[in-house]
C-alpha positions in Angstrom: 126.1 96.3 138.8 125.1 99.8 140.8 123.7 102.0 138.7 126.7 104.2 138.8 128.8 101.6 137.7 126.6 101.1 134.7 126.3 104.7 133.4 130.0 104.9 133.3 129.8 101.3 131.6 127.8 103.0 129.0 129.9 106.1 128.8 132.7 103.7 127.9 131.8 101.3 125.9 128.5 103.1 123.9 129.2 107.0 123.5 125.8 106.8 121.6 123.9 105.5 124.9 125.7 107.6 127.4 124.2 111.4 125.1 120.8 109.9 124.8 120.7 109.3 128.7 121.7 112.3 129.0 119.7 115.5 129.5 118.7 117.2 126.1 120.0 120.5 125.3 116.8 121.6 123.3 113.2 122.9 124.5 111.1 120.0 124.7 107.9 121.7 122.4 111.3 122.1 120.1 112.1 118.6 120.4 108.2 117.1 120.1 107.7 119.5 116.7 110.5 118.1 115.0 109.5 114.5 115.8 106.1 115.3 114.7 107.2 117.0 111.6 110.0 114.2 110.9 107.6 111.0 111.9 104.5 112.5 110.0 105.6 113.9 107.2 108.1 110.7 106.1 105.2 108.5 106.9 103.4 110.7 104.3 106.3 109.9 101.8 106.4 106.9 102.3 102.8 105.9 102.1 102.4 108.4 98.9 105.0 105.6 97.4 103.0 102.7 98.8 99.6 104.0 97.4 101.0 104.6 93.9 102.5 101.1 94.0 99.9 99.5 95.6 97.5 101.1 92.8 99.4 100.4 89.9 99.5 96.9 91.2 96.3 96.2 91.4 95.8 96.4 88.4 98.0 93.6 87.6 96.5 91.3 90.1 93.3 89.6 91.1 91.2 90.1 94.0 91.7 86.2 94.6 95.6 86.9 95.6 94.8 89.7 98.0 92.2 87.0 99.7 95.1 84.0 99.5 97.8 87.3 101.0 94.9 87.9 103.5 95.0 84.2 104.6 98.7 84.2 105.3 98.9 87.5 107.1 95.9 86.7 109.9 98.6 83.9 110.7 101.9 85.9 110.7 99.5 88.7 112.7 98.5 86.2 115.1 102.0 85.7 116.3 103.6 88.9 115.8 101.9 89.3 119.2 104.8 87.6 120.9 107.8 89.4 118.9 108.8 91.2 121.9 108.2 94.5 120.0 106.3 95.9 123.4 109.5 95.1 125.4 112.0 97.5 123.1 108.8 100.0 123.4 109.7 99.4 127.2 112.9 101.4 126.6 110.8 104.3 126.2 108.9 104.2 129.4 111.0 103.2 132.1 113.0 106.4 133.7 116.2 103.5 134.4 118.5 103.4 131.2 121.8 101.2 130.7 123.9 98.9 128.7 123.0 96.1 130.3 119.0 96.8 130.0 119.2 97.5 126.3 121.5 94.2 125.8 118.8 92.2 128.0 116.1 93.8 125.5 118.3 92.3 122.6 118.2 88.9 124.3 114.5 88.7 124.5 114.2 89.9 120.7 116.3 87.2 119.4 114.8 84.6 121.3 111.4 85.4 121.1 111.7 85.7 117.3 113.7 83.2 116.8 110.7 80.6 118.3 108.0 82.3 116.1 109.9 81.8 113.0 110.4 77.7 114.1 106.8 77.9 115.0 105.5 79.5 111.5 107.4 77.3 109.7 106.1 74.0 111.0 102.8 75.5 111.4 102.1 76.2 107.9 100.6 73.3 106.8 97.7 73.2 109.3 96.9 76.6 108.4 97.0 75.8 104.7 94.4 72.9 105.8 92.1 75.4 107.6 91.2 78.0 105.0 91.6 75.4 102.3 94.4 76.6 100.1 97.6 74.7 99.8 99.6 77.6 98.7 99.0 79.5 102.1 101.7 76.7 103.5 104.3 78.1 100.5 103.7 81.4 101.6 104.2 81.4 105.3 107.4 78.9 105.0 109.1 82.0 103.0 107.6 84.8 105.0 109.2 83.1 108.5 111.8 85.1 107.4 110.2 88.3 108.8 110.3 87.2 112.2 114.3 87.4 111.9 114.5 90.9 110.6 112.2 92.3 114.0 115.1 92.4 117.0 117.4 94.6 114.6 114.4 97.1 113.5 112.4 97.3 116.8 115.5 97.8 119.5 116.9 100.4 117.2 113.4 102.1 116.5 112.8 102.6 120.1 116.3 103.5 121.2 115.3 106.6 118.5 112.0 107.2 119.9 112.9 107.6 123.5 115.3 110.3 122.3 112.2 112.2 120.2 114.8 111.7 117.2 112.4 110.5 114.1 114.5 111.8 111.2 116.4 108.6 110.8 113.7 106.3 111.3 111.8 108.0 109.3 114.3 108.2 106.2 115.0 104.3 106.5 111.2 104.2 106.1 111.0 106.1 103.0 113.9 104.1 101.8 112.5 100.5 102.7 109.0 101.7 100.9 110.7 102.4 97.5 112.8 99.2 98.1 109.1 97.6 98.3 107.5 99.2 95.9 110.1 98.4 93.3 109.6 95.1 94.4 105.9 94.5 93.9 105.5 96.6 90.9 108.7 94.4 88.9 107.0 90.6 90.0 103.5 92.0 89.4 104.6 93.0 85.6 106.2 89.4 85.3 103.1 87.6 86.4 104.2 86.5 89.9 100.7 86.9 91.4 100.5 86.6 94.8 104.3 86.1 95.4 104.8 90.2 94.3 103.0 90.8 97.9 104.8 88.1 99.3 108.2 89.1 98.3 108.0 93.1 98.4 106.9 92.8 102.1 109.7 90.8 102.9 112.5 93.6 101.1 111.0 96.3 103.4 111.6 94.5 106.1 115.2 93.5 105.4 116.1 97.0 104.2 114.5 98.5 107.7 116.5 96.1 109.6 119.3 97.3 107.6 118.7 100.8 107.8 117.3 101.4 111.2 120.8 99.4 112.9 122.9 101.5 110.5 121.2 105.0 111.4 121.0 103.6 115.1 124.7 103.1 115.6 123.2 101.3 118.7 125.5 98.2 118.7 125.3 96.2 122.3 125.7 92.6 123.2 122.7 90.6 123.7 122.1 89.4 127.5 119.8 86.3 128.3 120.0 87.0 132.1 117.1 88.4 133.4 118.2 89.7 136.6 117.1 93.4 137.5 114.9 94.0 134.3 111.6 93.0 136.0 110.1 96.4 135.2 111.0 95.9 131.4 109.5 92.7 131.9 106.2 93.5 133.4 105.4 96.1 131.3 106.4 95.0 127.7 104.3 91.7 129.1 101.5 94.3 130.0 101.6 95.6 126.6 102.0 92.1 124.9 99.1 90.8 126.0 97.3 94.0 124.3 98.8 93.0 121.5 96.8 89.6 122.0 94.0 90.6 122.4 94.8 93.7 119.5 95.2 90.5 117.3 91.8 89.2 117.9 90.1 91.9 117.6 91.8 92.8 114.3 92.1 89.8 113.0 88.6 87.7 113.4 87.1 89.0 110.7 89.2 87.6 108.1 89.4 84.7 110.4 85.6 84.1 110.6 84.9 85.2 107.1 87.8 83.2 105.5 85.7 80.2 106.5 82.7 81.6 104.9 83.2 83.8 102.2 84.2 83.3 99.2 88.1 84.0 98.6 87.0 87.1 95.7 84.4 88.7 98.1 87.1 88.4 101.1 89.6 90.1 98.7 87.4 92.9 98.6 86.3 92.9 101.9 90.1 93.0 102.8 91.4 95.9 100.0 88.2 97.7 101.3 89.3 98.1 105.2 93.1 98.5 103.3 92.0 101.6 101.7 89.6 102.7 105.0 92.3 102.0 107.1 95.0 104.4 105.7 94.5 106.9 108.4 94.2 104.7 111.2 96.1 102.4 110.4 99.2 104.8 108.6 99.3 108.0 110.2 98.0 107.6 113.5 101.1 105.1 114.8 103.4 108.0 114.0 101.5 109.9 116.2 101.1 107.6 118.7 104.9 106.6 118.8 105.7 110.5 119.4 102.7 111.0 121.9 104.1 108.0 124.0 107.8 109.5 124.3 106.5 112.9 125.0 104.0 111.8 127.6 106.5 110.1 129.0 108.9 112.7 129.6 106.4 114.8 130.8 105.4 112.1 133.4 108.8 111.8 134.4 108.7 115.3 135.2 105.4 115.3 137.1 103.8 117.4 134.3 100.4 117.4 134.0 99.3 114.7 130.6 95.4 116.5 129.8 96.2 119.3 128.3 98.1 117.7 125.8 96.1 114.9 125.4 93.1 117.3 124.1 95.8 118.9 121.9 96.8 115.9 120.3 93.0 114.6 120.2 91.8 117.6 118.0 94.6 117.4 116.1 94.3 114.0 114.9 90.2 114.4 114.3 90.8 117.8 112.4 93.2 115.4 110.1 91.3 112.3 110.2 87.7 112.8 110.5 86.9 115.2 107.0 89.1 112.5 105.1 86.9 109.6 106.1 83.8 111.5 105.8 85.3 113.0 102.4 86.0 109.0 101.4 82.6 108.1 101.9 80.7 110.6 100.3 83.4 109.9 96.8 84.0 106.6 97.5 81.9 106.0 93.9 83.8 108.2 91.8 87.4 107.4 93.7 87.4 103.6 93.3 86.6 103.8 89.4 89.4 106.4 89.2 92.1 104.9 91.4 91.4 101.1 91.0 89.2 100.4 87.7 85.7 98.6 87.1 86.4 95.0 87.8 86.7 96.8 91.6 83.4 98.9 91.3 82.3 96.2 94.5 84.2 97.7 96.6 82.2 100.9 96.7 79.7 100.3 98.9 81.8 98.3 101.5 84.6 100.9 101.6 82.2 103.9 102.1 80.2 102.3 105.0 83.8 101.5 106.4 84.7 105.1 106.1 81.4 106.7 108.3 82.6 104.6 111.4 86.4 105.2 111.4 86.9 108.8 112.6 85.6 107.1 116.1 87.8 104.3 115.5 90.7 106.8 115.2 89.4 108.6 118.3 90.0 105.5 120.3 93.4 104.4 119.1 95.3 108.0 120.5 93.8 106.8 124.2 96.7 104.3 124.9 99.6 106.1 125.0 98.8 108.5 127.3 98.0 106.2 130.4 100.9 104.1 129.2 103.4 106.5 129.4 101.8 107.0 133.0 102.7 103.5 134.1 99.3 102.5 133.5 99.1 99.6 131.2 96.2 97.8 132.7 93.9 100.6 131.0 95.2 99.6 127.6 94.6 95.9 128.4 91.3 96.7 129.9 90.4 98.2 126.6 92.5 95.5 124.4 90.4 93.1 126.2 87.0 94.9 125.4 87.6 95.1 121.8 88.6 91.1 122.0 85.8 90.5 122.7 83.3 93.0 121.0 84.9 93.1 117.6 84.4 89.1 117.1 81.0 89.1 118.7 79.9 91.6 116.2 81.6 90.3 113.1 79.8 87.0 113.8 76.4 88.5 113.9 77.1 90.5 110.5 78.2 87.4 109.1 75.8 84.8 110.4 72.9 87.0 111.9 72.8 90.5 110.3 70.9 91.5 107.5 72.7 90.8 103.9 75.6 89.4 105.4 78.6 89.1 103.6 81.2 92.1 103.6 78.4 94.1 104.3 77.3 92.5 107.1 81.4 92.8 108.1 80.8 96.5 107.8 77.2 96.9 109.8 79.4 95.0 112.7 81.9 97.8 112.5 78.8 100.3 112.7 78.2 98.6 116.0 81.6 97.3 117.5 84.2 101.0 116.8 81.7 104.0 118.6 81.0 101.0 121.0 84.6 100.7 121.7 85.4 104.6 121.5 82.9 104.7 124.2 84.4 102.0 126.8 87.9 103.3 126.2 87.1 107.2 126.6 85.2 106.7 129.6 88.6 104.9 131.1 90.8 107.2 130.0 89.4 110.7 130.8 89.1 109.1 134.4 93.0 108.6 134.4 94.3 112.0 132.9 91.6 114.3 135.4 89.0 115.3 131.9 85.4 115.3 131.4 83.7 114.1 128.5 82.3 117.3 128.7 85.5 119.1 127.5 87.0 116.8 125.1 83.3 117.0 123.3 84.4 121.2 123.6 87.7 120.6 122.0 86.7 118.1 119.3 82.9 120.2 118.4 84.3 122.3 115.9 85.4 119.4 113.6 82.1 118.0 113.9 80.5 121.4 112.9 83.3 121.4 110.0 82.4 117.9 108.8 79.1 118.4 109.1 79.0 121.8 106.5 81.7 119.7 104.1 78.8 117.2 104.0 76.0 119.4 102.9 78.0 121.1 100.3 79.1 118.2 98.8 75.7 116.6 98.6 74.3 119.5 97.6 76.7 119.6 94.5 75.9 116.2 93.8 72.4 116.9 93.7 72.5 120.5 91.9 74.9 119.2 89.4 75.5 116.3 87.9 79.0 115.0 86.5 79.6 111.9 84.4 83.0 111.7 84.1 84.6 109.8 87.9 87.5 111.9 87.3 86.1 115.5 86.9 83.4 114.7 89.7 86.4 113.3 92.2 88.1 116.5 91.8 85.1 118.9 92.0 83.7 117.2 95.0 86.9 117.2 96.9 87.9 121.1 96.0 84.3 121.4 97.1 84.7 119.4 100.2 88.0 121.0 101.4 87.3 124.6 100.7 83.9 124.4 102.8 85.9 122.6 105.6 88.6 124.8 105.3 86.1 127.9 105.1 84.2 126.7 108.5 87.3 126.5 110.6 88.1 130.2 109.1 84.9 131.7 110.0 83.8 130.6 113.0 87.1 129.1 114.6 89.6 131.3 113.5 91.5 130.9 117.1 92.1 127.5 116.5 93.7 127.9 112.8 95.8 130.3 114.5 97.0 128.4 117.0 97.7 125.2 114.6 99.8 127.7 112.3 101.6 129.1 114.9 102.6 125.9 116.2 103.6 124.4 112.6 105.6 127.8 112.3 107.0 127.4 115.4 106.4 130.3 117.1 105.4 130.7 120.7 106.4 128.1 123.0 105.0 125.4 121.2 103.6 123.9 124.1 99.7 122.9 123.7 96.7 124.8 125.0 93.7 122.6 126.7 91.3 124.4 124.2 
């Protein structure tokens, strides 16, 4: 079909398709602030629904059913790999949109997913053999299921995110939490154990296929011919094979510790990198999902990408980096007030975690800039580098390092992230035209910030002395925010301006390199 022919195709048959191929009507910097502002703040809702859930139900449960959950989701993680996910975010990329593109996306969703579930399903046993624990086999039959829901929430998801439009998305998200929330609190009350994990991640992914295909309205055939998609193709296999190698690296520790550790040290091991994890692993996809439709457009437009790369870089260290080093200085007091004493163990694993992550965070925003250039092989360079580097490391800690145990899981990550921060930095500053030299300019203030939150904070600790968790949590957070906030005030004052401005949405929104 020529390309005219299919636009008008679209412009018959899929109103919906033919506006978002269309040129948009509002400002770009308009367009990226909403998203942001949409994307962020429902993921804030959302996870401020999960948290309270999550720590109400621990309560109910044992460390030994987030170890058995842990089992089971290294396995479903291990295959989500292939889910085609990577193709949909193909959608986004490519500057060649129709009917018949989207419908071939559809196809490979279905099939694709369709195989996993078969294979999860008849796979369950050996894994149950491996780690030891018949009821991992129980578990993955019923969790197959997930596999099914992925080709109606990942085609409409994208279809969103190439237009910048994150409001729906991010309602169904906010729905789909309380939907799981519900779930885990109401079997964890009735005793179900492990099964309240099991079951409340399978109703938020039911009610965000649900959601995301009714808020899409994106309803096309699927097409199993792959004739003229060899772009899609290439780069959603690009990216696919960083999920791979993503999976390794994510996933060997569990996978080397499950074999090793005992299933109550691994649960804490596993709710420890949970709670370090929250930024990394919550907040910064959001951002990354709107980086990679902006870059994109930009790109498309022979824009340059570095200034808004060092934008989005300080941005996400001025959010992430005082909440990690915040986490570790009160992990004590915040574990006894959030979780209770039969989790006190988990205080010196989660605040080692914390000191490393703000250059784990660093690394992740790196990928979607060079992909939205058409560059995948940097992100699979990298993907490969952590595949590598993360298991080697976790092996030593475990086997090698000093203590071993979760600790030695956390000295690996001392080693493995700013190792990794390192490799993938040095690629991508080469591809967007930056020196290490000015991202260090652009991202010294929050180090100077951090660093005065720290001294005040230990110097409370020290000076002062409080008993009760609660009361100290509080004061050594006001403390910790108010000197953080109070740096950036006195000595950066340009740069709180400029953030305010841009939340207020004045100017033309568009980011500064500085």
């Amino acid at each position: 079909m020529p390309p005219h022919a299919a636009h008008a195709s679209a412009h018959k048959s899929a109103p919906g398709i033919a506006a978002a191929i269309a040129p948009a009507q509002q400002t770009f910097a308009a367009r990226v602030r909403s998203a942001i502002a949409w994307r962020w703040g429902t993921q804030v809702g959302a996870q401020i629904i999960t948290w309270t859930s999550t720590f109400l139900v621990v309560r109910l449960l044992e460390p030994s059913d987030y170890g058995l959950f842990a089992m089971s989701q290294v396995i479903i993680t291990a295959l989500a790999f292939l889910n085609g996910q990577s193709f949909a975010t193909s959608l986004v990329q490519t500057d060649r949109l129709d009917e018949r593109r989207i419908g071939q996306v559809f196809g490979m969703l279905l099939l694709a997913n369709g195989l996993l579930a078969a294979v999860q399903f008849a796979f369950a046993p050996f894994a149950a053999v491996y780690f030891g624990e018949p009821m991992v086999a129980e578990m993955l039959r019923i969790q197959a299921v997930l596999f099914l829901t992925i080709p109606f929430i990942a085609l409409p998801n994208e279809w969103l995110a190439r237009q910048l439009e994150f409001r729906k998305p991010g309602q169904v998200n906010m729905a789909s939490a309380l939907v799981g929330a519900a779930t885990a609190l109401v079997l964890a009350w009735l005793g179900w154990g492990v099964w309240a994990l099991v079951y409340a991640g399978l109703s938020i992914f039911i009610a965000r296929a649900i959601g995301l295909t009714v808020a899409a309205r994106l309803f096309v055939r699927p097409v199993f011919d792959p004739r003229g998609a060899w772009d899609l193709v290439s780069f959603g296999g690009t990216l696919t094979l960083c999920q791979l190698f993503w999976i390794i690296q994510s996933q060997s520790d569990v996978v080397i510790a499950g074999r090793i550790m005992p299933t109550h040290d691994l649960g804490l091991y596993t709710q420890a990198l949970f709670l370090t994890l929250i930024v990394t692993a919550r907040f910064i996809p959001p951002v990354n999902e709107v980086a990679l439709a902006a870059y994109s457009e930009l790109h498309r437009e022979n824009r340059p990408l570095a200034p808004y790369f060092l934008k989005t870089a300080r941005l996400v260290m001025m959010v992430s980096a005082p909440v990690y080093i915040g986490l570790s200085l009160t992990s004590e007091h915040a574990i006894l007030v959030l979780m209770g004493e039969k989790w006190t163990g988990l205080i010196p694993i989660v605040s080692g975690l914390a000191l490393v992550m703000p250059a784990f965070a660093l690394q992740l925003i790196c990928s979607p800039v060079t992909n939205a250039m058409g560059r995948p092989h940097i992100y699979l360079f990298t993907s490969i580098s952590g595949a590598v580097l993360f298991p080697a490391m976790f092996a030593w800690g475990l086997l090698a390092g000093r203590g071993g145990g979760a600790m030695g899981l956390v000295h690996a990550w001392w080693i493995a992230a700013p190792v990794l921060c390192a490799i993938t930095l040095a690629v991508t500053l080469r591809a967007v035209s930056l020196s290490p030299l000015r991202l260090a300019q652009t991202i010294a203030p929050v180090a100077v910030a951090c660093a005065a939150m720290s001294s005040a904070v230990l110097a409370a600790k020290a000076l002062v002395p409080i008993t009760s968790p609660l009361a100290a949590l509080i004061t050594h957070v006001a403390i910790g925010a108010a000197t953080y906030a109070a740096t950036f005030w006195l000595l950066y004052r340009g740069i709180v301006r400029e953030t305010w401005a841009l939340v207020r949405e004045r100017g033309d929104g568009l980011p500064q390199a500085a």
